[in-house]
PDB file of N, CA, C and O in Angstrom, chain B, residues numbered from 101:
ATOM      1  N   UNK B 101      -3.805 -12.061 -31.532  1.00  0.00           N
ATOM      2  CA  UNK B 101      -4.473 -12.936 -30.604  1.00  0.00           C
ATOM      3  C   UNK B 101      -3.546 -13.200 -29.409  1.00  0.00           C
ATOM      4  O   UNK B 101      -2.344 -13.397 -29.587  1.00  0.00           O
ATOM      5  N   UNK B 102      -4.226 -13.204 -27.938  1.00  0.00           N
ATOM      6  CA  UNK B 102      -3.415 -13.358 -26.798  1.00  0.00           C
ATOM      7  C   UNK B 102      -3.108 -14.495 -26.414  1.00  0.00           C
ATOM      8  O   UNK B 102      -3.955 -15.357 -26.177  1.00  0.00           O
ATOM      9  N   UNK B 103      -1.795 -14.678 -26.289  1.00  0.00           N
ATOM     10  CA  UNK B 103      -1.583 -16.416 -25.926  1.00  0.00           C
ATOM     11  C   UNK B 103      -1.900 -16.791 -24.605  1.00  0.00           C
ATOM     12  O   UNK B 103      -1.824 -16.108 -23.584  1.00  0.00           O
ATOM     13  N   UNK B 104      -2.255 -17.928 -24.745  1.00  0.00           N
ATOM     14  CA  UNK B 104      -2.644 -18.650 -23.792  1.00  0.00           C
ATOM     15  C   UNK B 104      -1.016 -18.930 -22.172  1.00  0.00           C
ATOM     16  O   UNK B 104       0.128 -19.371 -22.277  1.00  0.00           O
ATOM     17  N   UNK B 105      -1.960 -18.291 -20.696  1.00  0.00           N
ATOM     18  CA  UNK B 105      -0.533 -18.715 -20.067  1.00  0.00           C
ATOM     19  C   UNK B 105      -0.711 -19.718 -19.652  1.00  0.00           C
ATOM     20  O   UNK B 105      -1.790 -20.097 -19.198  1.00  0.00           O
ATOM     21  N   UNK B 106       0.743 -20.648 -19.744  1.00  0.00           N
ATOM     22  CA  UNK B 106       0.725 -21.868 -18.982  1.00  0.00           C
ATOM     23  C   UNK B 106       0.444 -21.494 -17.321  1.00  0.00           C
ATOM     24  O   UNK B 106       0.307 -20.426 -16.724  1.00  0.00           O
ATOM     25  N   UNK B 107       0.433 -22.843 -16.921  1.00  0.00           N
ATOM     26  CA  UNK B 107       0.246 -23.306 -15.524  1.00  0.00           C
ATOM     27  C   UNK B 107       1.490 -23.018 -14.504  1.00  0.00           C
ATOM     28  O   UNK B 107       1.286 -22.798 -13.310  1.00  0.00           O
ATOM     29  N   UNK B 108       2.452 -23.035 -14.927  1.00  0.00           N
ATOM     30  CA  UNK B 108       3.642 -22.206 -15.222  1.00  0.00           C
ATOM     31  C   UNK B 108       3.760 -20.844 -14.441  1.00  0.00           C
ATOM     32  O   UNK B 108       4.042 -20.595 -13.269  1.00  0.00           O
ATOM     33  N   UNK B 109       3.390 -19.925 -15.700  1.00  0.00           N
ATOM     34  CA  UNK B 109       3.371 -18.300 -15.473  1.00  0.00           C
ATOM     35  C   UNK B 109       2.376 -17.986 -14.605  1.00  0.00           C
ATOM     36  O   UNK B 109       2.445 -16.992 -13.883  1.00  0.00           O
ATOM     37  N   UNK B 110       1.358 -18.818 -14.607  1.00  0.00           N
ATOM     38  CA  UNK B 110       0.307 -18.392 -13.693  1.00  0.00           C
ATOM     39  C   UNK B 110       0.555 -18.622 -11.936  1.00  0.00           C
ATOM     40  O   UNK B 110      -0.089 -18.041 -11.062  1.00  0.00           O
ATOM     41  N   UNK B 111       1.386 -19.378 -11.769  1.00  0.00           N
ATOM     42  CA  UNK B 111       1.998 -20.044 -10.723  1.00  0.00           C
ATOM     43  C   UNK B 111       3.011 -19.005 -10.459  1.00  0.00           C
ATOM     44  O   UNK B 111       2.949 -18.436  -9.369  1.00  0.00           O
ATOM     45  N   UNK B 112       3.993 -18.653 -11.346  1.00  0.00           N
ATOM     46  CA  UNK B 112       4.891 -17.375 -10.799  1.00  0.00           C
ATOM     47  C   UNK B 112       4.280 -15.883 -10.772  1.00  0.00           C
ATOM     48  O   UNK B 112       4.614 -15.099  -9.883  1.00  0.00           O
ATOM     49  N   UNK B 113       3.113 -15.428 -12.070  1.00  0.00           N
ATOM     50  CA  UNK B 113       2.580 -14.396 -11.374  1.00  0.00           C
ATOM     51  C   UNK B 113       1.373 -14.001 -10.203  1.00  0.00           C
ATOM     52  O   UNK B 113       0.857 -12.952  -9.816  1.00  0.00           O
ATOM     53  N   UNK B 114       1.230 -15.496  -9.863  1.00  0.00           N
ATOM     54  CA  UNK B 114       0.786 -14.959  -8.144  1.00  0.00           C
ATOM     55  C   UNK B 114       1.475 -15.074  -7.386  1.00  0.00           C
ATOM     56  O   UNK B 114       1.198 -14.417  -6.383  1.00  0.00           O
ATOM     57  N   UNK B 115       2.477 -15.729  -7.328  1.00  0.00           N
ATOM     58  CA  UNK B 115       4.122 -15.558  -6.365  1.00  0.00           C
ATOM     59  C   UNK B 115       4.398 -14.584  -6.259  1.00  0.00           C
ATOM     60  O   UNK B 115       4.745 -14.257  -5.124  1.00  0.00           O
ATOM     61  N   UNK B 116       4.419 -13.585  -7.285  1.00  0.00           N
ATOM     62  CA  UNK B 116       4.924 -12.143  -7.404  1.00  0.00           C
ATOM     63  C   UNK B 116       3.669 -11.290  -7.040  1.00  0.00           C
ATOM     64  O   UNK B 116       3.841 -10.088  -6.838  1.00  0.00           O
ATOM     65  N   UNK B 117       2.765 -11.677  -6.969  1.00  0.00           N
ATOM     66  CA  UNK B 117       1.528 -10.812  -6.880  1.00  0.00           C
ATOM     67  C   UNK B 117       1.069 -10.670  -5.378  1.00  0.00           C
ATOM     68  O   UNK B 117       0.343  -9.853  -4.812  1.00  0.00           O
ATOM     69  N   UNK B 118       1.880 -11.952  -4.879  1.00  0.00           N
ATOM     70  CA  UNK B 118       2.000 -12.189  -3.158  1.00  0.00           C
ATOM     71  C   UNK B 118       2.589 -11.556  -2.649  1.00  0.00           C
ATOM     72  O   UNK B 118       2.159 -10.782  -1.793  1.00  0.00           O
ATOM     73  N   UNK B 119       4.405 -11.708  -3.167  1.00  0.00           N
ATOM     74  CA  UNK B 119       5.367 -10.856  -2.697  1.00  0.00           C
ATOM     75  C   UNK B 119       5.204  -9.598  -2.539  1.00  0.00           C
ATOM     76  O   UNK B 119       5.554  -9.085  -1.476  1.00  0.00           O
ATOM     77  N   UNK B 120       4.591  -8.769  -3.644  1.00  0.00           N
ATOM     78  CA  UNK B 120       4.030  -7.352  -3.833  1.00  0.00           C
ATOM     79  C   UNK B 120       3.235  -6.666  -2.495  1.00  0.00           C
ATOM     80  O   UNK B 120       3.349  -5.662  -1.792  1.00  0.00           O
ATOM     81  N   UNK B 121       2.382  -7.824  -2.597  1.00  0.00           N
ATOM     82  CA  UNK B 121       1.100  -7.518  -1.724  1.00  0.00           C
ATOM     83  C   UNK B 121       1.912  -7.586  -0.235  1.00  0.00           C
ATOM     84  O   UNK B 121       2.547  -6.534  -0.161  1.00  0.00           O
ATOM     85  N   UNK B 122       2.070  -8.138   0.584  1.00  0.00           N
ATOM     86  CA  UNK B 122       2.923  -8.792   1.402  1.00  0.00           C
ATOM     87  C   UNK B 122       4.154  -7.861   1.842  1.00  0.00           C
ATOM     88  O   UNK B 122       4.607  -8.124   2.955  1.00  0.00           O
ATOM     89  N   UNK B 123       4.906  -6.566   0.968  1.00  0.00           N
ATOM     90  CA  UNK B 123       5.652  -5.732   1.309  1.00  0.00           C
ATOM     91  C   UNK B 123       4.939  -4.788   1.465  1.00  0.00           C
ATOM     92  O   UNK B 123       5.139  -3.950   2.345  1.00  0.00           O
ATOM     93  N   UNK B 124       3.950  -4.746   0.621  1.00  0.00           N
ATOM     94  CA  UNK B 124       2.782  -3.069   0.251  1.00  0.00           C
ATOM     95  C   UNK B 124       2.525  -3.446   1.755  1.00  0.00           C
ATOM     96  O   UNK B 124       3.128  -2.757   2.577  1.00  0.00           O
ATOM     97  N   UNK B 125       1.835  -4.296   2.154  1.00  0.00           N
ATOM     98  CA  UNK B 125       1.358  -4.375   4.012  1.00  0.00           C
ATOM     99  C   UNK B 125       2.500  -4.051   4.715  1.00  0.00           C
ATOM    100  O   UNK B 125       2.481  -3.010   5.372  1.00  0.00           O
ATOM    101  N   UNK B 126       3.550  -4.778   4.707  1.00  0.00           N
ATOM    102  CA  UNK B 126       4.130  -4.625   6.118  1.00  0.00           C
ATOM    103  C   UNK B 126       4.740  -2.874   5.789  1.00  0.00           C
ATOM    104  O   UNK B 126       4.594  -2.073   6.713  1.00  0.00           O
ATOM    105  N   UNK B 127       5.238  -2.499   4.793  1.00  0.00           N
ATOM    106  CA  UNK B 127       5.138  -0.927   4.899  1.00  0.00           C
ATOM    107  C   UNK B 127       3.948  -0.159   5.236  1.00  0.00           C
ATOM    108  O   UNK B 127       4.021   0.750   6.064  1.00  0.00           O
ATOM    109  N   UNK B 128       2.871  -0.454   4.662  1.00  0.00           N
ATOM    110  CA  UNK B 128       1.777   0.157   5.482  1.00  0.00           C
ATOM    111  C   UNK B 128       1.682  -0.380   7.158  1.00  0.00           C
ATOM    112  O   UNK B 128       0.961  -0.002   8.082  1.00  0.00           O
ATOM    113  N   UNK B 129       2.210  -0.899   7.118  1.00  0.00           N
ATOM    114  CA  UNK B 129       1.963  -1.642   8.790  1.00  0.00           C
ATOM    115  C   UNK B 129       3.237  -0.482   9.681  1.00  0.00           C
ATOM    116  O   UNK B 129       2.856   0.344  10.510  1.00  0.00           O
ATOM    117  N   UNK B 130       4.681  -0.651   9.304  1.00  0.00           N
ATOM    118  CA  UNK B 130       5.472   0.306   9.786  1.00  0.00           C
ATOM    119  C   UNK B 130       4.720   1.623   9.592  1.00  0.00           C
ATOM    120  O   UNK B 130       4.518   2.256  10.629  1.00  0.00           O
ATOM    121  N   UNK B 131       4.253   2.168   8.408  1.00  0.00           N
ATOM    122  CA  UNK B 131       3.549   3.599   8.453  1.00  0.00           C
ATOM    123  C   UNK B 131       3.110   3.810   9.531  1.00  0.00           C
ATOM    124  O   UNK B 131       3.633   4.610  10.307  1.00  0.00           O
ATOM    125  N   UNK B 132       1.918   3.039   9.827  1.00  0.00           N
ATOM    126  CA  UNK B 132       1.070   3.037  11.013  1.00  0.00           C
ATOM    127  C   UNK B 132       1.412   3.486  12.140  1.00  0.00           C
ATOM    128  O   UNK B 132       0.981   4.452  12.769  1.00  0.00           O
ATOM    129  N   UNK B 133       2.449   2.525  12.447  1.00  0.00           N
ATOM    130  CA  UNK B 133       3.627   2.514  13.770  1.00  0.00           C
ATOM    131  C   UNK B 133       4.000   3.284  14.407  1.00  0.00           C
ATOM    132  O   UNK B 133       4.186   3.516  15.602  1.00  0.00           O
ATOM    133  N   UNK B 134       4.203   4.046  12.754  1.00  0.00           N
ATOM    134  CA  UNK B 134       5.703   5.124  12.961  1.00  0.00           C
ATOM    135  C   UNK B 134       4.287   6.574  13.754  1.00  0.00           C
ATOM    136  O   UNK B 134       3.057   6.617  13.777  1.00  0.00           O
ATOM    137  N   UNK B 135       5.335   7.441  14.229  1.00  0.00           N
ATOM    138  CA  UNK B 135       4.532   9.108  15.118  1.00  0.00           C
ATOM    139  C   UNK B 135       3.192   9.099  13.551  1.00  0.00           C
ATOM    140  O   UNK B 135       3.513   8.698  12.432  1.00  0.00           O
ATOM    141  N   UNK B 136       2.474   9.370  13.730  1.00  0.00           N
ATOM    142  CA  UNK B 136       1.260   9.923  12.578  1.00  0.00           C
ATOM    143  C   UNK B 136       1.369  11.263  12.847  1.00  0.00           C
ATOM    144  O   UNK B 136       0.947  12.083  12.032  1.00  0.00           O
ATOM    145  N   UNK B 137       1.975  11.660  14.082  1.00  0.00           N
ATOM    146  CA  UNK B 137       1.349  13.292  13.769  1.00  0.00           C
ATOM    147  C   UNK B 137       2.469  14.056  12.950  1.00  0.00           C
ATOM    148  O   UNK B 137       2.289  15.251  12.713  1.00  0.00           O
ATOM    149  N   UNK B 138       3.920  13.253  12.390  1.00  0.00           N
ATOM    150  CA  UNK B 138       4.070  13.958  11.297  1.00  0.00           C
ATOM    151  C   UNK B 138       3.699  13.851   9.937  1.00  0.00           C
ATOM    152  O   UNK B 138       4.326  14.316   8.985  1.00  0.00           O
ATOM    153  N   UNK B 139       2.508  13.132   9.898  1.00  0.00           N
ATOM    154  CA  UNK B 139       1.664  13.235   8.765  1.00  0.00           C
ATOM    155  C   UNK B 139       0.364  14.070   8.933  1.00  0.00           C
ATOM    156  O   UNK B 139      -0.393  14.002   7.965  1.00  0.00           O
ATOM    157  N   UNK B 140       0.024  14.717   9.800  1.00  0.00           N
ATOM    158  CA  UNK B 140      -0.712  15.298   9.995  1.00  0.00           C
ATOM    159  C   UNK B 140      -1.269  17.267   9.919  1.00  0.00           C
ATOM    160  O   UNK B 140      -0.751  18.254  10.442  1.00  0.00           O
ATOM    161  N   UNK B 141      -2.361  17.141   9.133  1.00  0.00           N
ATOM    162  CA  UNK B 141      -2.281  18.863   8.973  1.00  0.00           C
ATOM    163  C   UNK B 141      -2.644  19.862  10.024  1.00  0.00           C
ATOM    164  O   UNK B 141      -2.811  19.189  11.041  1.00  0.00           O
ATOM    165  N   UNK B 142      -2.792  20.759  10.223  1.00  0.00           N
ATOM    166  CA  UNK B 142      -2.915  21.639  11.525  1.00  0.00           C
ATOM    167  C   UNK B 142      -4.167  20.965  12.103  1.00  0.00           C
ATOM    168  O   UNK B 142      -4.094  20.375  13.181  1.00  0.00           O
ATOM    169  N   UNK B 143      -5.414  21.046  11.352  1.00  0.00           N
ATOM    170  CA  UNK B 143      -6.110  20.823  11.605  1.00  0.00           C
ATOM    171  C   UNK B 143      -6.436  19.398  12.330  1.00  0.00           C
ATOM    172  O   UNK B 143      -7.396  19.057  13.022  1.00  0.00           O
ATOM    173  N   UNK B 144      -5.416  18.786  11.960  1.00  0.00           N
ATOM    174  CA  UNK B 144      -5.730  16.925  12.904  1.00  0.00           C
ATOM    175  C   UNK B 144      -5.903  16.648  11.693  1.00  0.00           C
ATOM    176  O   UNK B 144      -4.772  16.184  11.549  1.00  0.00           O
ATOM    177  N   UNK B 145      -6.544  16.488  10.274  1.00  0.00           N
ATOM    178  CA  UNK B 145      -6.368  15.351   9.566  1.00  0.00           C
ATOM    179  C   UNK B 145      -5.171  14.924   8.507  1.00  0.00           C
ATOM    180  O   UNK B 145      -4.379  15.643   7.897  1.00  0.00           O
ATOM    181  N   UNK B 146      -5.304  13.724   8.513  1.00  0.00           N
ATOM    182  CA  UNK B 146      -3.971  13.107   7.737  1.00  0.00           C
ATOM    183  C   UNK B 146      -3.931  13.777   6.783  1.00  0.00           C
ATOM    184  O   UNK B 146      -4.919  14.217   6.195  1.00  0.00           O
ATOM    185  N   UNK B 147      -2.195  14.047   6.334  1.00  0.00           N
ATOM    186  CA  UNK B 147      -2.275  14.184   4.955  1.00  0.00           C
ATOM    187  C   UNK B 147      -1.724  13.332   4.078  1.00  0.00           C
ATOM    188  O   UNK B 147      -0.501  13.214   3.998  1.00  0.00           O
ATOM    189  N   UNK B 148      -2.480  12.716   3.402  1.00  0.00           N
ATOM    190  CA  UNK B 148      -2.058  11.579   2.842  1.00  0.00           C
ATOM    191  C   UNK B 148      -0.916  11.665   1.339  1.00  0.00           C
ATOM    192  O   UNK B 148      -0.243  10.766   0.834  1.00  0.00           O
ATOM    193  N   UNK B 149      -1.073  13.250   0.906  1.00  0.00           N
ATOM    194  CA  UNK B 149      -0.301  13.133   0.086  1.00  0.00           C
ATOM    195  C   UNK B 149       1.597  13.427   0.191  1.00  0.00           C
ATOM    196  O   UNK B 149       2.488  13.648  -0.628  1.00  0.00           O
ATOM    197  N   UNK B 150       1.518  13.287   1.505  1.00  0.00           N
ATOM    198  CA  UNK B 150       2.584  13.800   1.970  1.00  0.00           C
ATOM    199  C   UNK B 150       2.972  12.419   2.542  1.00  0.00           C
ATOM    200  O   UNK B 150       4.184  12.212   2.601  1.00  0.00           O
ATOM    201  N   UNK B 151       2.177  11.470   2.960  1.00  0.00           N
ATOM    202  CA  UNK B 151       2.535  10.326   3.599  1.00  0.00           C
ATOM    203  C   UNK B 151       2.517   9.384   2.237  1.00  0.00           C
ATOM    204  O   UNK B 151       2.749   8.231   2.600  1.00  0.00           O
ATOM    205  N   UNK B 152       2.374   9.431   1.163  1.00  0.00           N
ATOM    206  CA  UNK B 152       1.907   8.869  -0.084  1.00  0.00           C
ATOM    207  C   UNK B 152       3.491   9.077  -1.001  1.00  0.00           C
ATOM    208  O   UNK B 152       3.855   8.214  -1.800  1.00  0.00           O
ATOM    209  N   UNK B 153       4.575  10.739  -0.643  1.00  0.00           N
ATOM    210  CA  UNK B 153       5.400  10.670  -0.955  1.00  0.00           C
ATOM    211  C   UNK B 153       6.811   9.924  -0.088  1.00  0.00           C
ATOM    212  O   UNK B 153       7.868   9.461  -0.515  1.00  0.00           O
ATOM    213  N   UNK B 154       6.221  10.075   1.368  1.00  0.00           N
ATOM    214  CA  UNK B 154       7.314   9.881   1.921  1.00  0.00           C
ATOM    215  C   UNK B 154       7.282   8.137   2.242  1.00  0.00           C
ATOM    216  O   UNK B 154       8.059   7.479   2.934  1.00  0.00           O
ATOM    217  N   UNK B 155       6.591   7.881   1.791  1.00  0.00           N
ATOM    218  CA  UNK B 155       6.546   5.861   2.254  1.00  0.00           C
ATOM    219  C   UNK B 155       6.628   4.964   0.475  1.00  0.00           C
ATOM    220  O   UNK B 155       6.715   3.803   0.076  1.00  0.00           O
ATOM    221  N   UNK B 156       6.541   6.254  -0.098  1.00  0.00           N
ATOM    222  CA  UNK B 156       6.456   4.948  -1.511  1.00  0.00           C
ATOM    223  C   UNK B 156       4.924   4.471  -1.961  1.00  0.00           C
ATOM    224  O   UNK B 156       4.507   4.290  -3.105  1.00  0.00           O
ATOM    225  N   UNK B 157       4.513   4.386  -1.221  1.00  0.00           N
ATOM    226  CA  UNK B 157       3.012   4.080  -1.376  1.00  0.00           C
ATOM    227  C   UNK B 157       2.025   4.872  -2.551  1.00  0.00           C
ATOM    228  O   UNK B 157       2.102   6.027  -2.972  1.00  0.00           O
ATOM    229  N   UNK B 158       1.336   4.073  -2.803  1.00  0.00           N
ATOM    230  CA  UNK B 158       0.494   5.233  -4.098  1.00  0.00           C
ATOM    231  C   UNK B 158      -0.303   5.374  -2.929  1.00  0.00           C
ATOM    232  O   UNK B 158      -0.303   4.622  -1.955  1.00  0.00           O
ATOM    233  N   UNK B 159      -1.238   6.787  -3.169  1.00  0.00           N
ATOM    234  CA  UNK B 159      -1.984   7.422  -2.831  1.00  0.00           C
ATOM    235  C   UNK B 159      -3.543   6.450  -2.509  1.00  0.00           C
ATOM    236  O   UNK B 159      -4.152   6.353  -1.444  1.00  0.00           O
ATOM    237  N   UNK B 160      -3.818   5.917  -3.659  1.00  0.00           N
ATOM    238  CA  UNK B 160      -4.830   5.259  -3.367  1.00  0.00           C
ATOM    239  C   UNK B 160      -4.877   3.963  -2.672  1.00  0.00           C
ATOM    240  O   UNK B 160      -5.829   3.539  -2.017  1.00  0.00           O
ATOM    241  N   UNK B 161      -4.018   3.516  -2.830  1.00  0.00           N
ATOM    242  CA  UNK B 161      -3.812   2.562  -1.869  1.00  0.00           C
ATOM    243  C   UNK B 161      -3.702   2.905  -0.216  1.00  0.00           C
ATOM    244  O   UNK B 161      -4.484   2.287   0.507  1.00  0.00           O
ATOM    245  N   UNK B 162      -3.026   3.597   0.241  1.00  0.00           N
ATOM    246  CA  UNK B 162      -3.024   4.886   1.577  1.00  0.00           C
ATOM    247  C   UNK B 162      -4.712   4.976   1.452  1.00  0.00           C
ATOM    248  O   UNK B 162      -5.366   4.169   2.111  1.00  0.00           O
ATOM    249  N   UNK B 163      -5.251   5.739   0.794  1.00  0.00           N
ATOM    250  CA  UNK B 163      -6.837   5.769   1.571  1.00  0.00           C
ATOM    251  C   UNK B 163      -7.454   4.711   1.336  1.00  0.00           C
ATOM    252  O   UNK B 163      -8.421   4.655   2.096  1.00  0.00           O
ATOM    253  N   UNK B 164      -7.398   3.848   0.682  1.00  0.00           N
ATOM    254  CA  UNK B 164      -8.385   2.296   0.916  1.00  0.00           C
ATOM    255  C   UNK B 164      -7.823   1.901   1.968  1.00  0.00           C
ATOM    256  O   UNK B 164      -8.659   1.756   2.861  1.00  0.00           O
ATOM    257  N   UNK B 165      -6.506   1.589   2.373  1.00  0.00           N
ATOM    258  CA  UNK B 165      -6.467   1.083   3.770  1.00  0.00           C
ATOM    259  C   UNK B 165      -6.749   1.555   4.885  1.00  0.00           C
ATOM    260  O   UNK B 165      -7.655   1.197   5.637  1.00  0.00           O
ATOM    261  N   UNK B 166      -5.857   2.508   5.057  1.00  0.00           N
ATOM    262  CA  UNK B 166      -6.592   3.284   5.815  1.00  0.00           C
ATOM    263  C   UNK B 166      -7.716   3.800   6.354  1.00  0.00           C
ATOM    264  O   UNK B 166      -7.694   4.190   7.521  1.00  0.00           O
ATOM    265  N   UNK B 167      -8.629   3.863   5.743  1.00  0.00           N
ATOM    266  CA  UNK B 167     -10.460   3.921   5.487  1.00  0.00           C
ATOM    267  C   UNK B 167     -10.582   2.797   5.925  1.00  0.00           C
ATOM    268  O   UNK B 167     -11.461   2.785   6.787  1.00  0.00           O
ATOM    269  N   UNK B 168      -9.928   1.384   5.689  1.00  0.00           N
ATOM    270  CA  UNK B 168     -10.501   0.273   6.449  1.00  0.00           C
ATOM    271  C   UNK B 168     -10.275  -0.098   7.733  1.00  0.00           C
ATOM    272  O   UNK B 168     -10.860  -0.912   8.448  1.00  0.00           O
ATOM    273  N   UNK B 169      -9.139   0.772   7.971  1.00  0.00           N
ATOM    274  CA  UNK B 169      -8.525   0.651   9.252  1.00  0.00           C
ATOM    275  C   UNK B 169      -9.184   1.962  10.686  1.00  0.00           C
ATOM    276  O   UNK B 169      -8.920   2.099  11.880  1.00  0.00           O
ATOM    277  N   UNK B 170     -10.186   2.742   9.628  1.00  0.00           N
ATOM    278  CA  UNK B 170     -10.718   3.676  10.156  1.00  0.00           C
ATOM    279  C   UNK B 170     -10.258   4.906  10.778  1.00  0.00           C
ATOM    280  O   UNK B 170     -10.822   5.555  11.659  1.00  0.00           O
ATOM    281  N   UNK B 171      -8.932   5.182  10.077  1.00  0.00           N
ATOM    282  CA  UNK B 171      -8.376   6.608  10.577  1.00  0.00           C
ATOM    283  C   UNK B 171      -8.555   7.561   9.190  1.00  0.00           C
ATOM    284  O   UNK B 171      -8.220   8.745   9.208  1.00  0.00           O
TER     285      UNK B 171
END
């Protein structure tokens, strides 16, 4: 049976769930910034798995934002 979290843990794991969130952006935010066309394939579109190794970023996270950001 799963124990119950205090008021406590719940309080530090959205602190941490902030912090997380909050670096994941501002690195996606420098990504952005930075030239795109060396993420880019001959053809003009991104390649995300190449921008997915070189920033740290998971992959899926890179196309949900991105997709919202409309590139």
């Amino acid at each position: 049976m799963a124990k119950k979290l205090t008021t406590k843990q719940r309080i530090h794991i959205s602190n941490l769930a902030a912090i997380k969130r909050a670096t994941y952006k501002a690195r996606l935010e420098d990504v952005i910034n930075y030239d795109l066309s060396f993420y880019r394939f001959k053809n003009g579109k991104l390649n995300l798995s190449k921008m997915a190794r070189c920033t740290g970023l998971s992959w899926g996270f890179l196309h949900k934002y991105l997709w919202f950001k409309g590139l």
